[in-house]
N, C-alpha and C positions, 0 to 999 in steps of 0.2 A: 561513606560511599565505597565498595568494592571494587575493584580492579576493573572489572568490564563496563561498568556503568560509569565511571571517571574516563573511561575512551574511551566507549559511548557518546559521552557528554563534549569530549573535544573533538573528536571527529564532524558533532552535530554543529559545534561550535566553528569549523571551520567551512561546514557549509553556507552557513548563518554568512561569513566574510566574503564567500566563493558567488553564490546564489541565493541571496538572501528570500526570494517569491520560491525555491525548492522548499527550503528551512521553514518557512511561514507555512506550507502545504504538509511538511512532513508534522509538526505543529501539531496542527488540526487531525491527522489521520490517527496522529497517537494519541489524542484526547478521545477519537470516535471509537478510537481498537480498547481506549481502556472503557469507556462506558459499556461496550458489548462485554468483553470480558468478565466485568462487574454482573453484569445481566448474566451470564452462565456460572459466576461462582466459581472463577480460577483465583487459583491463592496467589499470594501476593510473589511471589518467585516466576510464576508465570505471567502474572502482571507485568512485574518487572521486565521479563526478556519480549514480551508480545510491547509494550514502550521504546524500548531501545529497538527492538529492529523496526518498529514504524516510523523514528526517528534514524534509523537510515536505510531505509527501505528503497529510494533513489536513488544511493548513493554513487552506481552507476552509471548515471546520465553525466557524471561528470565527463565520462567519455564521448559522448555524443557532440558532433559539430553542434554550436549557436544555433544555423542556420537551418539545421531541421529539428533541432529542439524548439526553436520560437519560431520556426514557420507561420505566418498566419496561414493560409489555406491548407485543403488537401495534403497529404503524404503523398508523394509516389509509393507502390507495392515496395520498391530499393528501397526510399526513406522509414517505410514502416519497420524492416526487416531491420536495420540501423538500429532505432528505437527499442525495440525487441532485445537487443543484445544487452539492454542495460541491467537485468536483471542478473544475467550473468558475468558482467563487467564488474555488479557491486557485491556477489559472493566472492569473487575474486578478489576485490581489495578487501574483503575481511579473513579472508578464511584459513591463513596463515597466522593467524593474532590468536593465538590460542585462547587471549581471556573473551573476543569474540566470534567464536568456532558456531558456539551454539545459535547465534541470531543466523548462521547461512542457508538454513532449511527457510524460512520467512522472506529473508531476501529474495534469494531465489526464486524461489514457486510461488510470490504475492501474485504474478497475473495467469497461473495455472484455473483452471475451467472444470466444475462438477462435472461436465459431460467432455472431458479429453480434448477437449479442443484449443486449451490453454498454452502456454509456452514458459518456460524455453523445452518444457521434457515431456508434454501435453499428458500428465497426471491426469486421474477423474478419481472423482469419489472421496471417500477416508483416505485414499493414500496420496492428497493433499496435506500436508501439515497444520495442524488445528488454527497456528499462528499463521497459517500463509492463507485461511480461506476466512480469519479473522481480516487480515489487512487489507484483503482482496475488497472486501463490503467497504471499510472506511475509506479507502482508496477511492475506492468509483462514487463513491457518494460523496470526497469532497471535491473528485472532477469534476463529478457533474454541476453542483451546485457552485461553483467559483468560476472568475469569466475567464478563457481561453482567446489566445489572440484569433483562434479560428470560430466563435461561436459565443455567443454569452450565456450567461449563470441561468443553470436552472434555476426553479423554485423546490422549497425543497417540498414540496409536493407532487411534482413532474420528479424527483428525484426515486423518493418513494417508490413513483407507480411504478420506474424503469427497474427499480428494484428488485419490485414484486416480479413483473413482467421477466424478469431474468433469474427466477428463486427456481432452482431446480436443473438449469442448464448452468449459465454463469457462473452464479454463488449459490452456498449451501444453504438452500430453501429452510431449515433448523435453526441458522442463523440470522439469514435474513429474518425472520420473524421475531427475533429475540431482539434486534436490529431496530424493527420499526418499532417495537414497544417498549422504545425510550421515549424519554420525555417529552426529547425536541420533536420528537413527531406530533404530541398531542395540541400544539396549537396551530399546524399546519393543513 
């Protein structure tokens, strides 16, 4: 194991201690970012760093009060903007670690928007980072589909559609398609 992947792995590790339903969600997002990845043909170095930042791809929500992280209802517009910051929260705690410099571009810009409407920098297009509009699709497709204390689990068929329904503004329509023609789509 290489230096950035060894802390990598304890950082994810002491998420796993800290927030153990983050660590279970970040999980799942690097299993959905490696299958797409696999479906466009990134080598294994890009594999690697597109894993490790979806494994800490939240890592700044650790800044975020309890109380509007687990909110069950509504955000306030205040509580939203809160939320929002954690992307920039979790480049911050890596981006001085020189063996994890490279995962801050993914951190960072995961909820950046094909059509600029994204955050924290509102990016559009390619000049989204390839890894940050990979995480972007496994991200919102394991919200959607896992229960939130404001709303329950989609199906991942309703997941799909919001998918579709978002390929071209949200996420990158290229992807998304690559997306749904994994496996776990075909019995949905």
């Amino acid at each position: 194991m290489d230096e950035r992947a060894a802390i990598s792995s304890f950082l994810s590790d002491l998420i796993n201690i800290e927030q153990p339903g983050l660590y279970e969600h970040s999980k799942r997002v690097a299993e959905y970012a490696l299958m797409l990845a696999d479906k466009i043909g990134l080598d294994e170095s890009q594999r690697q760093m597109i894993y490790e930042s979806a494994m800490l791809h939240d890592i700044g929500k650790s800044e975020i009060p309890d109380h509007i992280l687990n909110k069950p209802g509504r955000l306030t517009p205040e509580e939203y903007d809160v939320i929002k910051e954690h992307t920039i929260a979790g480049y911050n705690a890596i981006k001085d670690i020189n063996e994890l410099k490279s995962l801050g571009p993914a951190i960072l810009h995961h909820h950046e928007r094909i059509d600029g409407q994204g955050y924290p920098c509102g990016l559009h297009g390619d000049d989204i980072p390839l890894a940050a509009r990979i995480l972007a699709i496994a991200d919102s497709f394991d919200a959607m589909t896992s229960y939130r204390p404001y709303r329950k689990a989609m199906t991942i068929q309703e997941a799909a559609d919001e998918l579709r329904a978002n390929s071209g503004s949200q996420f990158d329509g290229r992807l998304v398609d690559c997306f749904l023609s994994l496996s776990i789509f075909n019995n949905s």
